[in-house]
C-alpha positions as CSV (number, residue, x, y, z in Angstrom):
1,X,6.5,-7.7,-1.0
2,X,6.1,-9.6,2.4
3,X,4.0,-8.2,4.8
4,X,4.7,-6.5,8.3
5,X,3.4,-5.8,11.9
6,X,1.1,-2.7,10.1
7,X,0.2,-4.4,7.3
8,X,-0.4,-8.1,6.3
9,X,0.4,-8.1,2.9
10,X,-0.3,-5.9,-0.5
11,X,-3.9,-5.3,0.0
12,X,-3.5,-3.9,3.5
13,X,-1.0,-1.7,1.7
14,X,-3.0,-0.9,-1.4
15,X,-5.5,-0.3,1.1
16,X,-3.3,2.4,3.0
17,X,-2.1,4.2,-0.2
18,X,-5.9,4.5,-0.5
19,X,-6.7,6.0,2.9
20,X,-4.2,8.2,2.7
21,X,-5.4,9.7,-0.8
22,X,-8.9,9.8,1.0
23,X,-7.5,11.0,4.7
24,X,-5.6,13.8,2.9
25,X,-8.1,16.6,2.7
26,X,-10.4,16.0,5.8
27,X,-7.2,16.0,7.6
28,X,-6.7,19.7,6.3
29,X,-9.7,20.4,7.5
30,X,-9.7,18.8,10.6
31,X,-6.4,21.0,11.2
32,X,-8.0,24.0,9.8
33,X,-11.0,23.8,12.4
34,X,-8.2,23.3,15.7
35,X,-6.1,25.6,14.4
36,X,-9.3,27.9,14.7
37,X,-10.4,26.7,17.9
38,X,-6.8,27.6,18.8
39,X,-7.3,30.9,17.7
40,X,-9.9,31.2,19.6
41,X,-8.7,30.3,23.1
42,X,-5.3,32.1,22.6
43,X,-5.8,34.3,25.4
44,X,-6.7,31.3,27.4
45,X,-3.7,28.8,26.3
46,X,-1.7,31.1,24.6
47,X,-1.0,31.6,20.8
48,X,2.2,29.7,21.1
49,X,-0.2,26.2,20.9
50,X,-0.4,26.6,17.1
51,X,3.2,25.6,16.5
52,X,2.7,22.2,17.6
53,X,0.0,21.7,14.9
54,X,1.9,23.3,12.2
55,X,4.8,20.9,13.2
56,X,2.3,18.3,13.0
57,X,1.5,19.6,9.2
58,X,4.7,19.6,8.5
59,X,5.2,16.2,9.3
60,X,2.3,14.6,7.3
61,X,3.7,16.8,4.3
62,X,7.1,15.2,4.3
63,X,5.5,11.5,4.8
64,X,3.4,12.2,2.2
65,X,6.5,13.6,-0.2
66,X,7.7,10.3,0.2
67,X,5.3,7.9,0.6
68,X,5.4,7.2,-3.3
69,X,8.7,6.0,-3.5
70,X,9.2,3.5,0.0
71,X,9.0,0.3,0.1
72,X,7.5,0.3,3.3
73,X,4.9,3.2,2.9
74,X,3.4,2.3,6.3
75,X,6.3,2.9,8.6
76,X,6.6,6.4,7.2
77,X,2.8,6.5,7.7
78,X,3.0,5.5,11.6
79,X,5.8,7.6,12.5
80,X,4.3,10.6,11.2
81,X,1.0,9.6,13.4
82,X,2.8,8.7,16.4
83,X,4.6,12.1,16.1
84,X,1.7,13.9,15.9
85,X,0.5,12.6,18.9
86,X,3.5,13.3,21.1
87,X,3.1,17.1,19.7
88,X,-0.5,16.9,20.6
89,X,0.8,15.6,24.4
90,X,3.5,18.3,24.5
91,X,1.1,21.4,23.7
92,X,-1.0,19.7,26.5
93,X,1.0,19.5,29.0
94,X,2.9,22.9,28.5
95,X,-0.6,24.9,28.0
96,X,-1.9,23.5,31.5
97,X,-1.9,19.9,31.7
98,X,-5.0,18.1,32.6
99,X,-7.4,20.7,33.6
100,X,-7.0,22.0,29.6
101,X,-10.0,20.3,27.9
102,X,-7.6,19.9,24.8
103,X,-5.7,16.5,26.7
104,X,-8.9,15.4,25.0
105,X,-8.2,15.8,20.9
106,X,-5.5,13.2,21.8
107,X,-8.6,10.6,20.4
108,X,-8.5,12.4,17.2
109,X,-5.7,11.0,15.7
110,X,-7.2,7.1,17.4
111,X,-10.3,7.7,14.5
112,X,-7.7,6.8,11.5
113,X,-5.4,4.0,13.0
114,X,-7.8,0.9,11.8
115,X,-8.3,2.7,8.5
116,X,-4.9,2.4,7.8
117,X,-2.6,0.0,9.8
118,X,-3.5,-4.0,10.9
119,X,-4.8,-5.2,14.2
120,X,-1.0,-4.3,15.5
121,X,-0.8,-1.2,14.5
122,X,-3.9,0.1,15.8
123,X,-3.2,-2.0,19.2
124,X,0.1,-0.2,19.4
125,X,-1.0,3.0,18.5
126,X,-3.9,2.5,21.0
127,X,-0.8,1.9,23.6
128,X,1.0,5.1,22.7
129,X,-1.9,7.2,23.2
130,X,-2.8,5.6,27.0
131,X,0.6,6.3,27.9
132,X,0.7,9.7,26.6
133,X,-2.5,10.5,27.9
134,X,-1.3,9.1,31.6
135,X,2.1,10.8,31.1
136,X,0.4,14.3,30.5
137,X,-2.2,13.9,33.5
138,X,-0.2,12.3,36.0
139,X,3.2,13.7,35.1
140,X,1.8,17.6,35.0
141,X,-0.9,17.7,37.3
142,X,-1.1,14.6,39.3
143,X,-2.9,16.6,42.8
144,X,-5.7,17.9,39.7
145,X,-6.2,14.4,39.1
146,X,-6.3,12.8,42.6
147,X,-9.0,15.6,43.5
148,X,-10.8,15.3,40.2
149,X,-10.2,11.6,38.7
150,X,-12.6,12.5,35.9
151,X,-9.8,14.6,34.3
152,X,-8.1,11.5,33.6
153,X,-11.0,9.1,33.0
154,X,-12.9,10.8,30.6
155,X,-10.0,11.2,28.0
156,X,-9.1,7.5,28.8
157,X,-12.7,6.7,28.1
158,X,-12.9,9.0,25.0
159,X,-9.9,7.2,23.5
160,X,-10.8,3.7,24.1
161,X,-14.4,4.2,22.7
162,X,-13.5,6.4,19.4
163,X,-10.6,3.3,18.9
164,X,-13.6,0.4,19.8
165,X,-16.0,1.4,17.3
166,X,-13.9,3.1,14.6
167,X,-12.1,-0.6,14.3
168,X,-15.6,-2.7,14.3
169,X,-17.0,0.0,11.8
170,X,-13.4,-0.4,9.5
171,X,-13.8,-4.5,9.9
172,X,-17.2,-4.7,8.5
173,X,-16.1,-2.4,5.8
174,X,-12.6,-4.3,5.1
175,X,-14.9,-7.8,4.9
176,X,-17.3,-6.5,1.9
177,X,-14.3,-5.0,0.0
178,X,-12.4,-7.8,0.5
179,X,-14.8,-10.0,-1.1
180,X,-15.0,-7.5,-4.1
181,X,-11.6,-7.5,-4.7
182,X,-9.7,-10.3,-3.6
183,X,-9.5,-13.3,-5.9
184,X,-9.9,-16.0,-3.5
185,X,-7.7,-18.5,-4.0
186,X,-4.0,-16.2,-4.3
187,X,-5.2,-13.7,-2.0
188,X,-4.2,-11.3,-5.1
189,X,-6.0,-8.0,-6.1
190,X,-8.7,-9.1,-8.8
191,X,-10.2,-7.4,-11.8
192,X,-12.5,-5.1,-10.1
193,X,-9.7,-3.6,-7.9
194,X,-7.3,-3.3,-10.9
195,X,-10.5,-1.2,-12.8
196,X,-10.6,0.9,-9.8
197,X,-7.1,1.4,-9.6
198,X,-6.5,1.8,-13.3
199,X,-9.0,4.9,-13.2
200,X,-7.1,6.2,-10.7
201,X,-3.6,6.0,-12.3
202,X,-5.2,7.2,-15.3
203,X,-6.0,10.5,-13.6
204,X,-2.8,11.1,-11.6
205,X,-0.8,10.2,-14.5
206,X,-2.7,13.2,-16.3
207,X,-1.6,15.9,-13.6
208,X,2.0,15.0,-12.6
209,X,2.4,13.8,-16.6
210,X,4.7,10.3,-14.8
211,X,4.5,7.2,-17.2
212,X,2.5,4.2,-15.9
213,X,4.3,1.0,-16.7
214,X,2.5,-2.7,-17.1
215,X,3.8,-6.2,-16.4
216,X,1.3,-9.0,-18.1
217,X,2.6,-12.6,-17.1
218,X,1.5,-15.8,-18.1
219,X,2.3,-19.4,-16.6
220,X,3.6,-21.4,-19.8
221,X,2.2,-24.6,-20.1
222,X,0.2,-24.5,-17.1
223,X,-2.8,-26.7,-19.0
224,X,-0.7,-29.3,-19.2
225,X,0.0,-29.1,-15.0
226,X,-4.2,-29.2,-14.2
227,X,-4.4,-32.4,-16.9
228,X,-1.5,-34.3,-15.2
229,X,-1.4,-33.4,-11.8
230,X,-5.2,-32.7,-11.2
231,X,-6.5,-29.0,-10.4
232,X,-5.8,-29.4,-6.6
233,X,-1.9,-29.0,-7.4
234,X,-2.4,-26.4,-9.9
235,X,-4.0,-24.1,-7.1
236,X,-1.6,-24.5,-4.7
237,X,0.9,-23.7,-7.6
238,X,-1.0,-20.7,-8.7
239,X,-0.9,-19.9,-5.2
240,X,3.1,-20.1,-4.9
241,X,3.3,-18.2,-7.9
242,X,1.7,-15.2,-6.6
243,X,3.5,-15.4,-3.2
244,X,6.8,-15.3,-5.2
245,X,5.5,-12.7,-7.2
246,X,4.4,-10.5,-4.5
247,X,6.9,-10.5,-2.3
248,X,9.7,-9.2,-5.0
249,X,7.5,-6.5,-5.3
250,X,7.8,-3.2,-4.1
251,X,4.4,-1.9,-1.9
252,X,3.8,0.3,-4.7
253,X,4.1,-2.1,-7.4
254,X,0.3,-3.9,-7.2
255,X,-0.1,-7.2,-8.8
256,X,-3.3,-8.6,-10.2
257,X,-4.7,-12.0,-10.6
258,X,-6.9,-11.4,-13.9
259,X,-7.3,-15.1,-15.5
260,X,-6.5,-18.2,-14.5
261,X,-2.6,-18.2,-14.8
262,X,-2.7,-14.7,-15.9
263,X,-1.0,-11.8,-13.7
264,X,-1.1,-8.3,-14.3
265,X,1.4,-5.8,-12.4
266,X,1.0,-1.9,-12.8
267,X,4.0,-0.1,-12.1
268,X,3.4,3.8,-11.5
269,X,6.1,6.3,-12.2
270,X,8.3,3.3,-14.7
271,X,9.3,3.4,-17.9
272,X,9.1,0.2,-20.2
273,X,13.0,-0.4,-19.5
274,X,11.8,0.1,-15.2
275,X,9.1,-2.9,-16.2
276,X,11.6,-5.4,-18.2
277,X,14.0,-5.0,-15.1
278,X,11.1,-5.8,-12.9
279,X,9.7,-8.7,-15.0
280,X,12.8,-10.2,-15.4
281,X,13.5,-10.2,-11.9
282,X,9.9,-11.5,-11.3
283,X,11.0,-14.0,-14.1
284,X,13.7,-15.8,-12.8
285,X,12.4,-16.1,-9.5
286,X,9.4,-18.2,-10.8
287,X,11.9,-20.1,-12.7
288,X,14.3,-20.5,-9.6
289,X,11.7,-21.8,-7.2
290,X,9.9,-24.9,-6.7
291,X,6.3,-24.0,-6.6
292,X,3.0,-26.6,-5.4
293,X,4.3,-30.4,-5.0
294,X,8.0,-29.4,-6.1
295,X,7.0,-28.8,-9.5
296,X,9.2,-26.1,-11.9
297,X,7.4,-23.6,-13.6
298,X,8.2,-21.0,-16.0
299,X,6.1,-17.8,-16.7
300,X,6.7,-15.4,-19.7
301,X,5.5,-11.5,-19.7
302,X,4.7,-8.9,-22.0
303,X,5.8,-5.2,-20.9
304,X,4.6,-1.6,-22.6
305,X,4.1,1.9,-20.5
306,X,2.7,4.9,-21.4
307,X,5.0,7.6,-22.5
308,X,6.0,10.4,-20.3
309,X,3.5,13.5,-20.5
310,X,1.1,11.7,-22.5
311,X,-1.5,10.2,-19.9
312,X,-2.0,6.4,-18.6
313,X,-4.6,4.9,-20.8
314,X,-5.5,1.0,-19.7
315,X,-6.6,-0.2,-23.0
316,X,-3.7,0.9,-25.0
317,X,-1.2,0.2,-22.6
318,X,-3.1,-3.7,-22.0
319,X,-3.0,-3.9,-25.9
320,X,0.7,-3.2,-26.4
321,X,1.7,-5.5,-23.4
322,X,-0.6,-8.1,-24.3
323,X,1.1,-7.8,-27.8
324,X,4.1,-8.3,-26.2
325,X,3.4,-11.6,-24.0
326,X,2.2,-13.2,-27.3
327,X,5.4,-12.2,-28.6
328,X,7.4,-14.0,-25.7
329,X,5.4,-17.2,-26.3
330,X,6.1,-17.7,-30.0
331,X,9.7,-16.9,-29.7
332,X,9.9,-19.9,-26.3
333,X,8.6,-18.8,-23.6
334,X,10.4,-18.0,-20.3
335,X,11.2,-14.7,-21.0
336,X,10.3,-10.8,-21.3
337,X,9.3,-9.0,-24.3
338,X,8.3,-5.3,-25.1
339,X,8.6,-3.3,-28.4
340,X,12.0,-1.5,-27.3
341,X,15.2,-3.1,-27.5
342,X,16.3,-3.4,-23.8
343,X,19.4,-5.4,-23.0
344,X,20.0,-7.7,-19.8
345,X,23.5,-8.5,-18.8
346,X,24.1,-11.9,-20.7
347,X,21.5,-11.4,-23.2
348,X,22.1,-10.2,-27.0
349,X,20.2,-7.4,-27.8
350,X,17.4,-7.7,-30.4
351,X,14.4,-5.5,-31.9
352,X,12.2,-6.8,-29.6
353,X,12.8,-7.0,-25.6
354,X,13.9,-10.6,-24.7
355,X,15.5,-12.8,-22.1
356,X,17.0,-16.5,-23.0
357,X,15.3,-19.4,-22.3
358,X,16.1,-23.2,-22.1
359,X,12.4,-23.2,-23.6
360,X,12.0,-24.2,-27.4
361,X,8.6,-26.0,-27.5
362,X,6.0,-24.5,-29.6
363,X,3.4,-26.0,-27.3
364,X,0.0,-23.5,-26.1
């Protein structure tokens, strides 16, 4: 999946769909605490300021509904944010306008941008929040501010420091991970992420009872390409392979890098027929595309999943797939195989999952 202006590529999404999971519950609470303050100061502003942050819950509950199943998790993700922040700007400017010490908690919001979005995002999201912060002083209570400017600078200040420091602090924390779990030559998830990552599935996959599908893919012949062409045009091969791989990938699809031509895709919520579609897919656009120097490559995968209602577990699910890829070697490489009979259009069926190949060599 290509990147976009909120995130770069898979990681900055992998790293999103993370955030959120983390984000979800202190959110709750950080709306649990202003809906108290709220509370509080109803005879002040008025009760009527708690519908704004119920819309505001409401909101984050149906990006969340769907976050799962788009392909670009992070639009859904910044629309709900900047909604939230016009809401905050509305209840603001109908409750009194700048002289309400709430025009403030418009910097609340600014904390999570950098944890979630790229360098864009959080630039435009910065943006939005000037404007609205300008828009609510100036447009409500512009004579407040001429004869007390600091009504309008402190919030300005507020936002721009919480959005300063929360980016530097997210920065040095993106660098260390990154060096954990990038493998540095595809820009790929490596083996630590996909540990982390499988714990995870393995738990959600216990309380929602969803099957966990698995895509293991393996360059054929890709020995021979280092001995005759050197390893300098196998990396930049490897390299194109994983573009090519990633970017037919949807953002929820992650993709691994876990050997030296070996790939690894876990697919939440598929079935094994979901993964043969996938890898086929993923298949013949390896085979379709000149990769490195203008060489042709072919890749062969293995596919299993865990069935529905019975739990994700890694090994098993590595062990069947991995069964499968060997499978797809011996019988010539360039294609899919699982353990169910799945049948592509122009294919026979067989008792093992398989796509054609021009491939007949019984090479390694």
């Amino acid at each position: 999946m290509a990147g976009s202006w909120l995130c770069r590529d898979d990681f900055d999404r992998e790293r999103l769909l993370d955030m959120e999971e983390r984000i979800k519950p202190v959110r709750r609470l950080a709306m649990g605490i202003m809906s108290f303050a709220l509370l509080a100061l109803g005879p002040w502003l008025g009760w009527w300021t708690l519908i704004p942050l119920g819309t505001i819950a409401l909101l984050f509950h149906a990006a969340d509904s769907r976050i799962e199943d788009s392909e670009r998790p992070e639009y859904l993700m910044f629309a709900a944010w900047v909604s939230s922040q016009v809401m905050i700007a509305a209840a603001v400017t109908l409750s009194g306008g700048p002289a309400v010490p709430t025009l403030s908690w418009l910097a609340i919001p600014v904390v999570t941008l950098s944890a979630r979005f790229s360098m864009r995002g959080v630039l435009v999201g910065v943006s939005i929040t000037i404007a609205l912060v300008l828009a609510v002083a100036l447009g409500s209570g512009a004579g407040e501010v001429v004869d007390n400017p600091p009504l309008l600078l402190a919030p300005l200040v507020l936002v721009l420091a919480v959005a300063i420091l929360s980016t530097a602090l997210m920065q040095s924390d993106m660098e260390h991970r990154g060096e954990a779990v990038i493998d540095s030559l595809t820009g790929m998830l490596n083996r630590k992420a996909l540990m982390n990552r499988a714990g995870e599935l393995a738990q959600q996959s216990r309380l929602t009872g969803e099957p966990v599908g698995m895509i293991l893919g393996d360059l054929d012949r890709f020995k021979q390409v280092n001995d005759s062409e050197g390893h300098a045009a196998g990396d930049a091969a490897l390299t194109d392979v994983a573009y090519l791989l990633r970017k037919r990938l949807r953002a929820f699809d992650l993709a691994y890098r876990i050997g030296g031509e070996e790939f690894l895709i876990l697919v939440p919520g598929a079935d094994i027929e979901e993964c043969a579609r996938i890898a086929e897919d993923l298949r013949l656009a390896v085979a379709g595309d000149a990769v490195g120097d203008g060489m042709r490559l072919t890749i062969s995968f293995g596919v299993a999943a865990s069935a529905r209602g019975a739990g994700f577990d890694y090994d098993r699910v590595f062990a069947a797939a991995d069964e499968a890829l060997y499978e797809a070697k011996s019988e010539g490489r360039n294609r899919v195989s699982g353990r169910r009979p799945v049948v592509f259009a122009g294919s026979r069926p067989s008792a093992a999952l398989q796509t054609p190949s021009a491939a007949t060599s019984t090479a390694s």
